[in-house]
C-alpha positions as CSV (number, residue, x, y, z in Angstrom):
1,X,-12.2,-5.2,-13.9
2,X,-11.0,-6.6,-11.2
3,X,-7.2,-6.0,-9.4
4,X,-6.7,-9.9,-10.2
5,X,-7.1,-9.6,-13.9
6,X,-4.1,-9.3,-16.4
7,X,-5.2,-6.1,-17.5
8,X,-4.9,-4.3,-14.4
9,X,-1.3,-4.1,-14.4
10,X,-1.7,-2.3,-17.8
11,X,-4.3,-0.1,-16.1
12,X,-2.0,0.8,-13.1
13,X,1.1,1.6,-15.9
14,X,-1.0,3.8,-18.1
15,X,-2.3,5.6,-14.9
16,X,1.3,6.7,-14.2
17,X,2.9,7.0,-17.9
18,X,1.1,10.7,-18.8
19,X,3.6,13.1,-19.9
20,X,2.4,15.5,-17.3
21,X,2.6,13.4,-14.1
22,X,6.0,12.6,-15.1
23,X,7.3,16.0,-15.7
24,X,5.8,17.1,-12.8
25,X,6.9,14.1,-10.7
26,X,3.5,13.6,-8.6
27,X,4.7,10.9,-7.3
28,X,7.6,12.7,-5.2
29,X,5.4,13.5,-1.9
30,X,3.9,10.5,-1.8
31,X,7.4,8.7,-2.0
32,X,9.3,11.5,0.3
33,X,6.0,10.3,2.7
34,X,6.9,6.7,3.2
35,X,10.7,7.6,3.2
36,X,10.0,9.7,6.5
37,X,8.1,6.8,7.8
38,X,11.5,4.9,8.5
39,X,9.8,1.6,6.8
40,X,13.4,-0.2,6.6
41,X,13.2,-3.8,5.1
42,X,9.7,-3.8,3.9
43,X,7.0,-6.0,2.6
44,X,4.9,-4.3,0.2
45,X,1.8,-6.2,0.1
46,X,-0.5,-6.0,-2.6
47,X,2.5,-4.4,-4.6
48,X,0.9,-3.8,-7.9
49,X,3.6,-2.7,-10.4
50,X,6.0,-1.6,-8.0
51,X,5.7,2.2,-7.8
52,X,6.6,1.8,-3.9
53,X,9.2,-0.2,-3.5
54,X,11.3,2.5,-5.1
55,X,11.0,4.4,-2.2
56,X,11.8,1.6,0.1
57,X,15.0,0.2,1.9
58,X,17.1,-2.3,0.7
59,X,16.3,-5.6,0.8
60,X,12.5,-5.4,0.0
61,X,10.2,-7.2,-1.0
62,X,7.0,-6.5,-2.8
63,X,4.2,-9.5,-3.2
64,X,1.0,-9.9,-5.4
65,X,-1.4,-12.1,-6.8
66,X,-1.6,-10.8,-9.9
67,X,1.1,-12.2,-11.8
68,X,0.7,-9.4,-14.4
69,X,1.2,-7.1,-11.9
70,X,5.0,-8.8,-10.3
71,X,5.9,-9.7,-13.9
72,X,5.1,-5.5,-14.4
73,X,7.1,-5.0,-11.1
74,X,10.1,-7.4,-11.7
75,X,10.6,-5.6,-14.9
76,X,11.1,-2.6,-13.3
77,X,14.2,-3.4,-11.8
78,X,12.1,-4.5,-8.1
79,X,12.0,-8.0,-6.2
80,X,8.5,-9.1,-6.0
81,X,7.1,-12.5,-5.7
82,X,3.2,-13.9,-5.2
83,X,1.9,-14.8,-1.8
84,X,2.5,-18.5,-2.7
85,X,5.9,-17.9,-3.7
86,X,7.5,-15.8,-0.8
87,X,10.1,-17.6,1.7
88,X,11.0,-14.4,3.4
89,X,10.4,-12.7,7.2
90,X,11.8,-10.7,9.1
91,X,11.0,-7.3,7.8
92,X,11.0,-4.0,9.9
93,X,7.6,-3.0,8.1
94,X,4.5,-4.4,6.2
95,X,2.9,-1.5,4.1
96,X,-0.6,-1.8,2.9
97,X,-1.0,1.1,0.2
98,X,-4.0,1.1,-1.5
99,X,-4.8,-2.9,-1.2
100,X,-7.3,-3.0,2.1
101,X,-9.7,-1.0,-0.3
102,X,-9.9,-4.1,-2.6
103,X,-10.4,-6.8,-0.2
104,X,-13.6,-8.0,2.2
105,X,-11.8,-9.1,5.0
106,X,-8.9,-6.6,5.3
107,X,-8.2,-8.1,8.8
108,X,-7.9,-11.5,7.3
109,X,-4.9,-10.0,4.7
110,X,-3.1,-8.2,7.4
111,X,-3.4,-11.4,9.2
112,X,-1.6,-13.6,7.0
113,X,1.4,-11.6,6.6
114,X,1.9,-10.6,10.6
115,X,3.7,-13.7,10.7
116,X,6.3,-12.1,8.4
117,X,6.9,-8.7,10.6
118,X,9.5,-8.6,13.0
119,X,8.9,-8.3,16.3
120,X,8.5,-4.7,17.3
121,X,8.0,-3.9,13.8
122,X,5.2,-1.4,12.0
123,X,2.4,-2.0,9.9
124,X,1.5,1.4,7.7
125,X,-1.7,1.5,6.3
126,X,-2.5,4.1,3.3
127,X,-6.2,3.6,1.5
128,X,-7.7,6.5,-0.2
129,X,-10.4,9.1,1.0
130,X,-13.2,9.9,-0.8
131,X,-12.7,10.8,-3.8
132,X,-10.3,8.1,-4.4
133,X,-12.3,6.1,-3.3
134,X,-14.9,6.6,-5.6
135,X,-12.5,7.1,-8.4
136,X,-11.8,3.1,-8.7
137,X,-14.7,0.6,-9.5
138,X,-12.4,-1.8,-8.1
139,X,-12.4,-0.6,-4.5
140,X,-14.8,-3.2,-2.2
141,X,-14.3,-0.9,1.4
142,X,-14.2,2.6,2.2
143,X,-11.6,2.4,5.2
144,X,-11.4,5.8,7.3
145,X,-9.6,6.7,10.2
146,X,-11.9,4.9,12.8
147,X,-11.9,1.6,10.9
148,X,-8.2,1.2,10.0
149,X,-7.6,2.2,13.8
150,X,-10.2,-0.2,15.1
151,X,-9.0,-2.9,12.3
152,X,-5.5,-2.6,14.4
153,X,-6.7,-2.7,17.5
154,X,-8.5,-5.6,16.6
155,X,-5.2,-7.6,15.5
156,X,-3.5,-6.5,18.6
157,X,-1.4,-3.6,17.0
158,X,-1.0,-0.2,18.9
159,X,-1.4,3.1,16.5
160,X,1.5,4.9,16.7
161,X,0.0,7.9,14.7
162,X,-2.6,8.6,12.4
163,X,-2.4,11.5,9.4
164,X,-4.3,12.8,6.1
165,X,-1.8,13.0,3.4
166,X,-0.5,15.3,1.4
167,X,-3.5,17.9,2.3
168,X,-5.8,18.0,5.3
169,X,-8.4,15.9,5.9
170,X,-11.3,18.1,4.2
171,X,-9.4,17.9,1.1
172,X,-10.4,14.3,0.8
173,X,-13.8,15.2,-1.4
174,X,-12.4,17.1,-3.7
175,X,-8.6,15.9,-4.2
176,X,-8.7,12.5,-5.3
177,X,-4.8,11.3,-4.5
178,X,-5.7,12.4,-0.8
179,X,-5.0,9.3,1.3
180,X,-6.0,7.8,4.7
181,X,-2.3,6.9,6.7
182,X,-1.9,4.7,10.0
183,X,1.4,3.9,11.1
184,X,0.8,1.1,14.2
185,X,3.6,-1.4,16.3
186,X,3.3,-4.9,16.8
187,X,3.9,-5.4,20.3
């Protein structure tokens, strides 16, 4: 399947609906992770069903072109839009979480929305490690450390820092929601 069918919003809402990761609320590090990343007005790209904007500041915006998917997002309560659709700029961040994985040309993506970013603003980067990585017959490119930094340096955009999340780096063979972050400026 791939992230552009209609059935892959079902996919991504049945992933999160067990009993379990709700009563346990696996998602809370994750979101208390891009909270501490001061993302302000964001642009979620590649938004899925919406399980980040949540976590994000007022006045953003995710954007996907699965129309399953912002249909999925929009009925949880969250702005989203597709790419052809979206009027907006201006935002203090553009986060990337768990979309580069899916794409060939991830520079190209981050490309097209750099128009959107304010100046001065961040790009954050989050694809999985691994076992993440492996988990998900719909991931195209295993992105590391050294690419995502040398994928910013190639678009002109200065890491700022770079971090395994929520365990160390090791972890990212045997703990499958272990996740790749870059946080980088446009000058």
């Amino acid at each position: 399947m791939s992230s552009l069918d209609p059935g892959y919003a079902e996919r991504l809402s049945a992933l999160q609906t067990p009993m379990w990761k709700r009563i346990l609320d696996v998602q809370r590090p994750y979101r208390w992770n891009l909270r501490r990343l001061n993302p302000g007005r964001t642009l979620d790209v590649g938004c899925g069903i919406g399980r980040n904007l949540a976590a994000l500041g007022v006045g953003s915006i995710g954007v996907d072109p699965n129309p399953a998917c912002v249909a999925a997002a929009r009925a949880g309560g969250h702005s989203a839009t597709a790419p052809e659709d979206l009027t907006e700029g201006g935002f203090d961040s553009l986060l990337f979480a768990h979309v580069l994985e899916h794409v060939e040309d991830p520079a190209a993506l981050v490309t097209a929305y750099l128009p959107r970013l304010r100046r001065g603003g961040q790009v954050i980067l989050m694809t999985p490690q691994e076992l993440g990585y492996a988990s998900d017959a719909t991931h195209v490119r295993f992105l590391d450390f050294d690419r995502l930094e040398a994928l910013c340096s190639t678009l002109g955009l200065a890491v700022e820092k770079s971090y395994s999340f929520p365990l160390p780096r090791w972890a990212g063979n045997v703990f499958k929601y272990n996740e790749f972050v870059v946080v980088a400026k446009l000058g």
